[in-house]
Backbone as JSON Lines, residues from 0, in Angstrom:
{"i":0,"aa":"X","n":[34.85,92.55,-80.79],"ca":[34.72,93.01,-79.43],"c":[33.39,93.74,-79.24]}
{"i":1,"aa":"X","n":[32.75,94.57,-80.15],"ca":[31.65,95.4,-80.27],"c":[30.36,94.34,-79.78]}
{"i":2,"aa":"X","n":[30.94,93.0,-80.72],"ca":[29.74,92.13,-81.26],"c":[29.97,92.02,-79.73]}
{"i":3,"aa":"X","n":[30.69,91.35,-79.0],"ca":[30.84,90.76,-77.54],"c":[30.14,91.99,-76.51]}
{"i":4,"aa":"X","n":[30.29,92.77,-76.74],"ca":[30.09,94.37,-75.93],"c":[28.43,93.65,-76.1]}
{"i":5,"aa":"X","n":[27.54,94.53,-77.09],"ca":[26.47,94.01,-77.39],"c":[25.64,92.99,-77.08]}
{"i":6,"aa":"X","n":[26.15,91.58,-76.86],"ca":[25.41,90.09,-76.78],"c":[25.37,90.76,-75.04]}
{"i":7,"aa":"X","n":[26.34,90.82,-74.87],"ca":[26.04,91.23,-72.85],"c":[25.26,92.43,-72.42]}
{"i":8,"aa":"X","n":[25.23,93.35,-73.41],"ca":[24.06,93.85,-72.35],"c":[22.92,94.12,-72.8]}
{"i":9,"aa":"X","n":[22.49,92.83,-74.01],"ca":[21.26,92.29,-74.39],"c":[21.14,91.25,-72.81]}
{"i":10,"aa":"X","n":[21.91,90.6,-72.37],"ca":[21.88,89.6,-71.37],"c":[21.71,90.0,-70.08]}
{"i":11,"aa":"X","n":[22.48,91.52,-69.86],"ca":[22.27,91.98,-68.76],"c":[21.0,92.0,-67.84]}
{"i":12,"aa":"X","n":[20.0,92.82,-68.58],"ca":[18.35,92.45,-68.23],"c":[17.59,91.16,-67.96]}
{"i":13,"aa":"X","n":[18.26,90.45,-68.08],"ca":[18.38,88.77,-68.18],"c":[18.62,88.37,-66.8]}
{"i":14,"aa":"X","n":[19.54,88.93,-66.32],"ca":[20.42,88.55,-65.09],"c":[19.55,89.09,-63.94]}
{"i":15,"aa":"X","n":[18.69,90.45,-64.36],"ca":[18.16,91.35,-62.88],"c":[17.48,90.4,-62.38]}
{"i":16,"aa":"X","n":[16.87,90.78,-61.24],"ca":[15.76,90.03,-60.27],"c":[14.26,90.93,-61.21]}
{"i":17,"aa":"X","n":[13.49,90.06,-61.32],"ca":[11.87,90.79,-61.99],"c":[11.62,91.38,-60.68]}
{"i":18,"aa":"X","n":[10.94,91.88,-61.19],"ca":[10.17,93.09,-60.7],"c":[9.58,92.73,-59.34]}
{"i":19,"aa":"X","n":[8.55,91.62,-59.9],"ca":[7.75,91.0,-58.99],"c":[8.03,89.8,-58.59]}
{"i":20,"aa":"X","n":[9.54,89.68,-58.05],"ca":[10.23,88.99,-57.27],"c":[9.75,88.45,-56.1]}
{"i":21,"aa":"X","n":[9.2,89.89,-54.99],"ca":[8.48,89.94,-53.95],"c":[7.48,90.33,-54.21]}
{"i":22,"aa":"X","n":[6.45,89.92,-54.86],"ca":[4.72,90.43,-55.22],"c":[4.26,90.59,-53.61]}
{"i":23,"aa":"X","n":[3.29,91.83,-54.11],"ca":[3.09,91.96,-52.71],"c":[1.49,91.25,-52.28]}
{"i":24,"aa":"X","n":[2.04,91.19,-50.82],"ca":[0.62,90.34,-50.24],"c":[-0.16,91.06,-49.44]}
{"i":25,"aa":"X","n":[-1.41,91.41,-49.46],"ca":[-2.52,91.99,-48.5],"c":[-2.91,91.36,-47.27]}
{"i":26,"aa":"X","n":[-3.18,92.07,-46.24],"ca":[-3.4,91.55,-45.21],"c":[-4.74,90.69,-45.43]}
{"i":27,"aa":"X","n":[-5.43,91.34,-46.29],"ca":[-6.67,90.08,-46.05],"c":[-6.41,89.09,-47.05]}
{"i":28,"aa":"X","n":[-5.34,88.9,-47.82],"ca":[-5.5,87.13,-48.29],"c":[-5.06,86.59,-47.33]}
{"i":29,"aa":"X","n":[-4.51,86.59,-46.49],"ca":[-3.76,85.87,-45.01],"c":[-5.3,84.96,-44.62]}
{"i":30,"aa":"X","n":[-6.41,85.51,-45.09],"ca":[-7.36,84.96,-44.03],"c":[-8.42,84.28,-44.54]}
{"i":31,"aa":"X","n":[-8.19,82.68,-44.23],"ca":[-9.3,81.51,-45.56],"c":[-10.24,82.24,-45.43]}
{"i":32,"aa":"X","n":[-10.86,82.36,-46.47],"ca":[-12.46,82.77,-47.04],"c":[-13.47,82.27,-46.61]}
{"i":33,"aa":"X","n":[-13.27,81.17,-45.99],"ca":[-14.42,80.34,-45.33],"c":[-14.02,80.53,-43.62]}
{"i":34,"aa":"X","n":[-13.89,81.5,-43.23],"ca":[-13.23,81.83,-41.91],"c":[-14.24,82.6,-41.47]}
{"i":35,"aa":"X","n":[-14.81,82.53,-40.61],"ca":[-15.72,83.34,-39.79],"c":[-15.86,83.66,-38.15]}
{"i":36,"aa":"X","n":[-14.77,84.41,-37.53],"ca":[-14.34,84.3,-36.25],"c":[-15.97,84.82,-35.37]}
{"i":37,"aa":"X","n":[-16.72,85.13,-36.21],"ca":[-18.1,86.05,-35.39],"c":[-19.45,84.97,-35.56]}
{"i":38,"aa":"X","n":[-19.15,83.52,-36.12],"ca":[-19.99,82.43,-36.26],"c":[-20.63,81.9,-35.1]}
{"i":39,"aa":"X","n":[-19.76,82.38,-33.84],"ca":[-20.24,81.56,-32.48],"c":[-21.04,82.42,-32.12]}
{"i":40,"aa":"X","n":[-21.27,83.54,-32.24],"ca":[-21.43,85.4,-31.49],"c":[-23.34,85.51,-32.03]}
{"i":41,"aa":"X","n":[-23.44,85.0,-33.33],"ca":[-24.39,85.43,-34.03],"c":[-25.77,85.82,-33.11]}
{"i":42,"aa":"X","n":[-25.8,84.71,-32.28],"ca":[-27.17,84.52,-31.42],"c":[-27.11,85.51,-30.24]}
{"i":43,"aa":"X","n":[-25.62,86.17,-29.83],"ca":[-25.75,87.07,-28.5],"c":[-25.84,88.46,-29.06]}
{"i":44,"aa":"X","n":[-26.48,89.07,-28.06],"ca":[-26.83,90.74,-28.1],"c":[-25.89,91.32,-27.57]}
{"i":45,"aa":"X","n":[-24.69,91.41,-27.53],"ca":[-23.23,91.9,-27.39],"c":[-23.78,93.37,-26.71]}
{"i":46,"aa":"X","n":[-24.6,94.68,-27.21],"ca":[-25.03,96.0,-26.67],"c":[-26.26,95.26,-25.14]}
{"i":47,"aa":"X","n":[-26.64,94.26,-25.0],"ca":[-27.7,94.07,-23.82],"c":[-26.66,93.26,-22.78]}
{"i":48,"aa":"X","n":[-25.5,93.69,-23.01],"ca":[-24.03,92.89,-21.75],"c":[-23.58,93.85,-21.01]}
{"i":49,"aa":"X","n":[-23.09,93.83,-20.0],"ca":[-22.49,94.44,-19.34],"c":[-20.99,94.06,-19.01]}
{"i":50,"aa":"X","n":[-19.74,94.9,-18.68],"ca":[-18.3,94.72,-18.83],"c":[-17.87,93.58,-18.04]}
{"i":51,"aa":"X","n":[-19.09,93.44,-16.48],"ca":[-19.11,92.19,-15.73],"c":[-20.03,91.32,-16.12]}
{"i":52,"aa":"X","n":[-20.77,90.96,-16.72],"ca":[-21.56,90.22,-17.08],"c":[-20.79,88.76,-17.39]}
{"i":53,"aa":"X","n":[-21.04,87.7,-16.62],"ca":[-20.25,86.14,-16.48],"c":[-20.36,86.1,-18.51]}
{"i":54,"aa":"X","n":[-21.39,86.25,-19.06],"ca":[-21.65,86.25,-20.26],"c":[-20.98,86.75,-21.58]}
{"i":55,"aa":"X","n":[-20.49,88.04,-20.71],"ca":[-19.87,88.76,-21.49],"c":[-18.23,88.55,-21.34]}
{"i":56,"aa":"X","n":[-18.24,87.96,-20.42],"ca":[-16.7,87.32,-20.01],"c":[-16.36,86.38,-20.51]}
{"i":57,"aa":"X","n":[-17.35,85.38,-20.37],"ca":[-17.31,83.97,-21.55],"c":[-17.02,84.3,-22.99]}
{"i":58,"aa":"X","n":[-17.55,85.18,-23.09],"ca":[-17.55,85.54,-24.83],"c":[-16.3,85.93,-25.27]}
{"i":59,"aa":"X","n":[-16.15,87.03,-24.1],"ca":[-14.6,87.54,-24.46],"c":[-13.44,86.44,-24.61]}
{"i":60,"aa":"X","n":[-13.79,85.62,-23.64],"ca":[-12.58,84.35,-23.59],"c":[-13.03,83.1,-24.67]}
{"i":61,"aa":"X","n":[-14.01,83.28,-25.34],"ca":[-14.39,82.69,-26.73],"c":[-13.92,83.01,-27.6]}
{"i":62,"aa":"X","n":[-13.74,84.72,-28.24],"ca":[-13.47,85.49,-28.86],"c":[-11.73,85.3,-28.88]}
{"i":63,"aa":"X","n":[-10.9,85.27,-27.72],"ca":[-9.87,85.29,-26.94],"c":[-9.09,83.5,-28.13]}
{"i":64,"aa":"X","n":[-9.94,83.04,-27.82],"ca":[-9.29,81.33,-28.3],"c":[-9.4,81.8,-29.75]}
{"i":65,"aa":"X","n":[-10.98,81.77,-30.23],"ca":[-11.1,81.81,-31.97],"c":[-10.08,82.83,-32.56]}
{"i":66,"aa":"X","n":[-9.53,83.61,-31.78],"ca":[-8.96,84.48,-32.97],"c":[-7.09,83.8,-32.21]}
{"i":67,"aa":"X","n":[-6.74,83.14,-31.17],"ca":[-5.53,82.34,-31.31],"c":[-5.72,81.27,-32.02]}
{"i":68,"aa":"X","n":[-6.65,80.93,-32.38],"ca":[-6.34,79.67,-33.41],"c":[-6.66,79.78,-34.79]}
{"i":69,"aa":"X","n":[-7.24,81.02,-35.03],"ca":[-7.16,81.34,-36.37],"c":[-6.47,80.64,-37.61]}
{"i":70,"aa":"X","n":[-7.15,80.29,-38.27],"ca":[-6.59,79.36,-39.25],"c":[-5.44,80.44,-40.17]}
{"i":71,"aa":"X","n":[-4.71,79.71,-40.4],"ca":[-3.58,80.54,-41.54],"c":[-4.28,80.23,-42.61]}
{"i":72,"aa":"X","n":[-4.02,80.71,-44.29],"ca":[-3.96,80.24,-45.69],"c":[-3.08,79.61,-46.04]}
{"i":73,"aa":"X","n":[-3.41,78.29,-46.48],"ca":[-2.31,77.22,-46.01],"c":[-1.96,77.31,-48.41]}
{"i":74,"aa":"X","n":[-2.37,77.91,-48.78],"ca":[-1.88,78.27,-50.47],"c":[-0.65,79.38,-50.3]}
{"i":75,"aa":"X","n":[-0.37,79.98,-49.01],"ca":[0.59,81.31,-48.76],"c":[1.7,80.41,-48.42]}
{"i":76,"aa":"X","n":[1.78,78.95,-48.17],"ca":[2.72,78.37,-47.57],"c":[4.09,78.47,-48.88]}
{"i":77,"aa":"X","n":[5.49,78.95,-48.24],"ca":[6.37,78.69,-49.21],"c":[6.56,79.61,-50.24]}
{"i":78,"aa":"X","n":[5.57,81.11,-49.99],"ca":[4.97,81.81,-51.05],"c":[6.43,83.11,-50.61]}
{"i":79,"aa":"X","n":[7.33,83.33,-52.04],"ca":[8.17,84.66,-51.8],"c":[7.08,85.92,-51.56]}
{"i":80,"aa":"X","n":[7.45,86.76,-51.21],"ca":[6.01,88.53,-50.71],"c":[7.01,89.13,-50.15]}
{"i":81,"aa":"X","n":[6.29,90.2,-50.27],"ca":[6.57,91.19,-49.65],"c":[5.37,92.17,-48.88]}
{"i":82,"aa":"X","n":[5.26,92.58,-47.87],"ca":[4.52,93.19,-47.11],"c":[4.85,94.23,-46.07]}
{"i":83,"aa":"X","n":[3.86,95.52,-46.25],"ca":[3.67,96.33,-45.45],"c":[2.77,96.04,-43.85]}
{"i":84,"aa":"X","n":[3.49,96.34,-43.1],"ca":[2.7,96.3,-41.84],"c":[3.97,97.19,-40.58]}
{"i":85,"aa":"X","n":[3.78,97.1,-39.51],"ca":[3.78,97.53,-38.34],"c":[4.9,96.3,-37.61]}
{"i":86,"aa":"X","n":[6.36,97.04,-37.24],"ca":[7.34,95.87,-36.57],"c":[6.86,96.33,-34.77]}
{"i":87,"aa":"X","n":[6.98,94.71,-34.17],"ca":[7.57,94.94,-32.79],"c":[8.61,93.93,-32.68]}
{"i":88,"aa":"X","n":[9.63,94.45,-31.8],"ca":[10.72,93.76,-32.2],"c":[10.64,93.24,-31.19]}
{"i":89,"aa":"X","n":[11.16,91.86,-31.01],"ca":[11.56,90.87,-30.13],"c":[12.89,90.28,-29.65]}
{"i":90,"aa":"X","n":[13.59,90.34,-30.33],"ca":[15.2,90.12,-30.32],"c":[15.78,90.85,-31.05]}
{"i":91,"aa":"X","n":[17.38,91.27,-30.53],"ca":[18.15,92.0,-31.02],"c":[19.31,91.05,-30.93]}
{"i":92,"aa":"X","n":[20.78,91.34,-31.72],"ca":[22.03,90.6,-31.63],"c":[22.29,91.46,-30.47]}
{"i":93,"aa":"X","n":[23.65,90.65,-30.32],"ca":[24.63,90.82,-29.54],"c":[24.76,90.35,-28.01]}
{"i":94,"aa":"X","n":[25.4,90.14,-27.33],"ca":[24.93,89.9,-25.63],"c":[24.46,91.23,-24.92]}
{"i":95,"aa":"X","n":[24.52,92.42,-25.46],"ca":[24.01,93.3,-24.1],"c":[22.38,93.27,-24.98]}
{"i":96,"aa":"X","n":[21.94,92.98,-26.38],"ca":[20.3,93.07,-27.21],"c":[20.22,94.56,-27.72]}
{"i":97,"aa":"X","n":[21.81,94.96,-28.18],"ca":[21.92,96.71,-28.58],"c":[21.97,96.75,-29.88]}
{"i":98,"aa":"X","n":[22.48,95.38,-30.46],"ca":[22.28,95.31,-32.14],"c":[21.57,95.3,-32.69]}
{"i":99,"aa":"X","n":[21.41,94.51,-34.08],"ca":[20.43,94.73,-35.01],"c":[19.36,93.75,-34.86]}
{"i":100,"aa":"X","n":[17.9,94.07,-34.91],"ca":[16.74,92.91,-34.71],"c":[17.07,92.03,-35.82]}
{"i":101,"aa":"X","n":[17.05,90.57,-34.73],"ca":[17.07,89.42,-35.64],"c":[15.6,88.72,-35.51]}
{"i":102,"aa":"X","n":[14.83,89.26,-34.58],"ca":[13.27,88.52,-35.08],"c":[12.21,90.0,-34.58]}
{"i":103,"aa":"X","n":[10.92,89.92,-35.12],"ca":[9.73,90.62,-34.89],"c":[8.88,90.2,-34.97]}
{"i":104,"aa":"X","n":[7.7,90.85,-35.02],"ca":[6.44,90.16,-35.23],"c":[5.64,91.26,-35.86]}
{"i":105,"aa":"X","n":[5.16,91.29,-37.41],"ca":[4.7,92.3,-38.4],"c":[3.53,92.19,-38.12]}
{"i":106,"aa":"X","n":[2.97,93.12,-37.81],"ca":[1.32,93.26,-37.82],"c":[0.79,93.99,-38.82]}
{"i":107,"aa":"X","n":[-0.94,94.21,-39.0],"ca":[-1.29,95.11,-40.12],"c":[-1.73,96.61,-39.44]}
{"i":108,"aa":"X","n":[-1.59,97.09,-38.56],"ca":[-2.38,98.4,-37.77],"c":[-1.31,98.7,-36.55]}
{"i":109,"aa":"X","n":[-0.53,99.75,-36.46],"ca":[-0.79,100.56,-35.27],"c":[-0.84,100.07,-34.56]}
{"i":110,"aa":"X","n":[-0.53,100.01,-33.0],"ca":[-0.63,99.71,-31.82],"c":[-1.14,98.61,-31.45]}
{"i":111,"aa":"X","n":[-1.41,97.21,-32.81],"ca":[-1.23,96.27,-32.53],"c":[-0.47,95.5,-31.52]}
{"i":112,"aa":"X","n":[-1.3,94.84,-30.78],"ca":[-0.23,93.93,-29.25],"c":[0.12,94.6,-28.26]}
{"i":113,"aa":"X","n":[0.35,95.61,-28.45],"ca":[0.95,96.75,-27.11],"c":[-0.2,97.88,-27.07]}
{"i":114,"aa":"X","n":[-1.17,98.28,-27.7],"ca":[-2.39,99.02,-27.07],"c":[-3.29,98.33,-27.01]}
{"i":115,"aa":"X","n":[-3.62,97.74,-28.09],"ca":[-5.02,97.32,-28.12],"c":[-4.75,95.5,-28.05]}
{"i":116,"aa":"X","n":[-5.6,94.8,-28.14],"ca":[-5.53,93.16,-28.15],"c":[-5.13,92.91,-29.24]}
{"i":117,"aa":"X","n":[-4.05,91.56,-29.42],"ca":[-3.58,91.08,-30.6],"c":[-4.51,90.83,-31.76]}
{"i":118,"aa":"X","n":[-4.27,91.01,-32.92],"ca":[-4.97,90.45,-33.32],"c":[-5.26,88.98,-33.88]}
{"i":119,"aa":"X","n":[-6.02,88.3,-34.89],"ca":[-6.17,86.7,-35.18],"c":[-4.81,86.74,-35.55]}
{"i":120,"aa":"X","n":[-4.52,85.14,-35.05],"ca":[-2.95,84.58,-35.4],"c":[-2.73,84.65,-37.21]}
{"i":121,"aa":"X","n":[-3.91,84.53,-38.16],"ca":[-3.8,84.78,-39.3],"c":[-3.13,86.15,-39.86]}
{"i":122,"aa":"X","n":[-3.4,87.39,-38.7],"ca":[-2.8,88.7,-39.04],"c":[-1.35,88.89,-38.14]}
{"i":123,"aa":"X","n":[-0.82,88.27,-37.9],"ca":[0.39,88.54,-37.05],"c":[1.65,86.99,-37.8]}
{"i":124,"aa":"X","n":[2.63,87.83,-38.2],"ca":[3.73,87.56,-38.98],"c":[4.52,87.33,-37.91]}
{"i":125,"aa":"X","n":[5.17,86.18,-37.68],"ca":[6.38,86.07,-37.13],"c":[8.02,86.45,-37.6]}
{"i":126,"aa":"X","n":[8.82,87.38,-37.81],"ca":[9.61,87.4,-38.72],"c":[10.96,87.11,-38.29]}
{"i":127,"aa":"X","n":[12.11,86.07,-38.98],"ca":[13.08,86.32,-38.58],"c":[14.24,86.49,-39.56]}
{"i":128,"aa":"X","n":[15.35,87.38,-39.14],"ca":[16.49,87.28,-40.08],"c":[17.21,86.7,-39.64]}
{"i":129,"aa":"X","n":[18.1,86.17,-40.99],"ca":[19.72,85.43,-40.26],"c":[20.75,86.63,-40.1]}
{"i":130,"aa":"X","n":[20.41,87.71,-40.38],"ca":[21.48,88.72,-40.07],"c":[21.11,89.82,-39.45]}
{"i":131,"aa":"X","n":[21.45,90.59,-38.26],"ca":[21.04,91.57,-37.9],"c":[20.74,92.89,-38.63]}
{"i":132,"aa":"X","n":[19.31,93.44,-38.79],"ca":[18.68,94.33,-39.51],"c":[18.78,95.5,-38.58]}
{"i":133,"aa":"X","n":[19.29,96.94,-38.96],"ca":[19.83,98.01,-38.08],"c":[18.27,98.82,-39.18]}
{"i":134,"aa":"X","n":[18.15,99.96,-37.9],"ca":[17.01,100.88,-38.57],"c":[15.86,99.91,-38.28]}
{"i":135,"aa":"X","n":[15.49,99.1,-37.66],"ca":[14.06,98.56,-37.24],"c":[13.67,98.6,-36.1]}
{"i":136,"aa":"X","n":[12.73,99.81,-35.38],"ca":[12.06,100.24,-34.47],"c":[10.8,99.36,-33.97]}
{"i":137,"aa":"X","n":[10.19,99.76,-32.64],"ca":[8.58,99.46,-32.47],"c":[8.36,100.55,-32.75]}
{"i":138,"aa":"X","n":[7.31,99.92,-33.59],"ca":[6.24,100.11,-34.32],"c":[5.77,101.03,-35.23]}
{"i":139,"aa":"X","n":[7.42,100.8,-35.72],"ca":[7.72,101.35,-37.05],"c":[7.21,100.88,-38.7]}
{"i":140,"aa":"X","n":[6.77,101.5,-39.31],"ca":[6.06,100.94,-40.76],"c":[7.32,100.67,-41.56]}
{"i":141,"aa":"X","n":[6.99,99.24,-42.17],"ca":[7.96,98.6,-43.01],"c":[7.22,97.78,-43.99]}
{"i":142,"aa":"X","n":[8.25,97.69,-44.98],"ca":[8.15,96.36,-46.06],"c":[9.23,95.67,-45.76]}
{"i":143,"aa":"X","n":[8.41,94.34,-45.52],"ca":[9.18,93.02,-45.68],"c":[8.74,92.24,-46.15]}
{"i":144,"aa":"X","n":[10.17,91.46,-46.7],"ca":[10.22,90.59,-48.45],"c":[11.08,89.75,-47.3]}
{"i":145,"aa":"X","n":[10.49,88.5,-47.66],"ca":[11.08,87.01,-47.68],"c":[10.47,85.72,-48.07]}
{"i":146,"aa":"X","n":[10.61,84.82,-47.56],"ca":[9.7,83.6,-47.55],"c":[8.8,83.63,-47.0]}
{"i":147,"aa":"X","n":[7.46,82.8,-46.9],"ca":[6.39,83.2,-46.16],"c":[6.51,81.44,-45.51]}
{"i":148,"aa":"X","n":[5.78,81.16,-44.53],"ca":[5.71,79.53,-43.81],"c":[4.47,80.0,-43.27]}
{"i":149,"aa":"X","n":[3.6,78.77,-43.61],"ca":[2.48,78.78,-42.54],"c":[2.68,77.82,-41.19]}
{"i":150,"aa":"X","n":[3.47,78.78,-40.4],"ca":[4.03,78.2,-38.8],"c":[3.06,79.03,-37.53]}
{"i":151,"aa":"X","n":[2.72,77.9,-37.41],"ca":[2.29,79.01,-35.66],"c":[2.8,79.3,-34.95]}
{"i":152,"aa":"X","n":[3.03,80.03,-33.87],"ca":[4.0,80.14,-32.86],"c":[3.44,81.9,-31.96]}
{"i":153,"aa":"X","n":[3.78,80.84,-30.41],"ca":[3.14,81.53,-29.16],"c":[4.76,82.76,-29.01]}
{"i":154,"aa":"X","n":[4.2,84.09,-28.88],"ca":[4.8,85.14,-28.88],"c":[4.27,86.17,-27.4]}
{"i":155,"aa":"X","n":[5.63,86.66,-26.9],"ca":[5.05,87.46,-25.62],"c":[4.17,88.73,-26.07]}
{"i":156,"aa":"X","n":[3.63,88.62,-27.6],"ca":[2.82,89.7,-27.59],"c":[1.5,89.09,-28.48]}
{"i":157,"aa":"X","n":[1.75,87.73,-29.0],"ca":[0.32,87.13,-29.37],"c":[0.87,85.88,-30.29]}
{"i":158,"aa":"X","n":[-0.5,85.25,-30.49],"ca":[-0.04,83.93,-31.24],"c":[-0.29,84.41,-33.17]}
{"i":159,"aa":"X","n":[1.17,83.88,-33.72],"ca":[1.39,84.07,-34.89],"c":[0.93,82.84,-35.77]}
{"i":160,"aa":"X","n":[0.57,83.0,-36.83],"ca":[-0.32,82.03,-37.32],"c":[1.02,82.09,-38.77]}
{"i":161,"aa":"X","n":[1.96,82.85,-38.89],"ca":[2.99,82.39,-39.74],"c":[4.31,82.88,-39.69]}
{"i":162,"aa":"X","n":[5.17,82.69,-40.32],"ca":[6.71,82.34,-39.92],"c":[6.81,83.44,-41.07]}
{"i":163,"aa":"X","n":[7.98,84.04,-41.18],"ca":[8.72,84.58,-42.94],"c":[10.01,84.36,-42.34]}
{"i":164,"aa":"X","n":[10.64,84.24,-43.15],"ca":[12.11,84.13,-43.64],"c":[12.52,84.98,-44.1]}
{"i":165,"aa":"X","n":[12.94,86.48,-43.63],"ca":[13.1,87.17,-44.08],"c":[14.57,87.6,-44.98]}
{"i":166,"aa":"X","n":[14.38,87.47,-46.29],"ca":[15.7,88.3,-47.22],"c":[15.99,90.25,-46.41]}
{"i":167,"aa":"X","n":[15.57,91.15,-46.77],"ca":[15.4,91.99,-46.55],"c":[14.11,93.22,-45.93]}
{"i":168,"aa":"X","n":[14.32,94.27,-45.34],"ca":[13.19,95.2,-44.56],"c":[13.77,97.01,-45.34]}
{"i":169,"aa":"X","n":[12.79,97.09,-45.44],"ca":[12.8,98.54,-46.25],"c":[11.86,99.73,-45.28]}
{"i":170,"aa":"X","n":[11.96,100.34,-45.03],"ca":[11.3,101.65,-44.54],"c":[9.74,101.83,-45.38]}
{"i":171,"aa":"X","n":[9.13,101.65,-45.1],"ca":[7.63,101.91,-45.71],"c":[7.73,103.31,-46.2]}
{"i":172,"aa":"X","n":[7.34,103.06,-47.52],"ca":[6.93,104.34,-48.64],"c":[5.89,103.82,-49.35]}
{"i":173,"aa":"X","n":[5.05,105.07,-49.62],"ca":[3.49,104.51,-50.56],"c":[3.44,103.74,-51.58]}
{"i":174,"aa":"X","n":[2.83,102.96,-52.2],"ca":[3.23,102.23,-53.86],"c":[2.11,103.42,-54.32]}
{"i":175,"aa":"X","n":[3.0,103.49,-55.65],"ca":[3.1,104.3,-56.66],"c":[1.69,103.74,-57.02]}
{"i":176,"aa":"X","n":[0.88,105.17,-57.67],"ca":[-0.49,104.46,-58.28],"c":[0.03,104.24,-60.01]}
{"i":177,"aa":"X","n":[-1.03,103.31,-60.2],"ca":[-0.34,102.15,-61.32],"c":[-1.45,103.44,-62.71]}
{"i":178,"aa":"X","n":[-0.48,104.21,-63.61],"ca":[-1.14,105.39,-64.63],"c":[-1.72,104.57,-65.51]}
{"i":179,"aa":"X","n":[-2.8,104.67,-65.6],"ca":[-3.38,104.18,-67.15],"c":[-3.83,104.64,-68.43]}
């Protein structure tokens, strides 16, 4: 029985989830390396414009497209992560929308979409659960771990350049610095 005791919880550690189950992902691998949203801009004097300037309007609505069509990292496709960023929630369960958020949209900053302009569809996470998640606020700091999809999709607060599948959402706490 000892011997039996023993073989199992040599096995036990066997059974956990590793560590780096959900490795975590940075907001800037989200964004191909060969991506340059400021490539069209190079030749204008952006400080010699004015807020009406037809010029400066064009640009803005240049600026406006290149960063909705922002290319995703199409190597993140299918990729398990986990990530820190910023929820706005979009749906809640239930028929009166008092339950738990079943989709959001994770950003990397603060007042992303609701103060300032969205940002490139490469930085904006579409997220959804199959089960209602209780404790998820706007624009509240979180980690979320799921699947990652490189999906686009038009959102009443900006265009998302990917999908997650979300397993679980945790309350944002610092990562531990790594002692050497």
């Amino acid at each position: 029985m000892k011997k039996l005791i023993l073989m199992l919880a040599l096995l036990v550690p066997l059974a956990l989830p590793a560590a780096d189950a959900w490795p975590e992902l940075k907001w800037e691998a989200m964004v191909p390396k060969d991506w340059d949203p400021a490539a069209q801009f190079k030749n204008l004097d952006l400080s010699k414009l004015q807020d009406t300037d037809p010029r400066a309007m064009e640009a803005l609505e240049k600026l406006k497209a290149a960063w909705d069509n922002a290319p995703a990292e199409p190597s993140l496709n299918g990729q398990k992560i986990r990530i820190a960023g910023f929820a706005l929630t979009l749906e809640r369960a239930g028929p009166d929308g008092k339950g738990g958020v079943i989709e959001f949209l994770l950003v990397p900053y603060f007042g992303a979409c609701i103060h300032t302009p969205p940002p490139p569809a490469n930085q904006i996470i579409h997220a959804k659960s199959a089960r209602p998640l209780a404790g998820v606020r706007m624009m509240q700091p979180i980690w979320a771990y799921g699947t990652l999809k490189v999906q686009r999709g038009e959102t009443t607060w900006g265009v998302a350049g990917y999908q997650l599948a979300v397993d679980k959402v945790l309350p944002y706490t610092e990562p531990k610095p790594v002692k050497q």
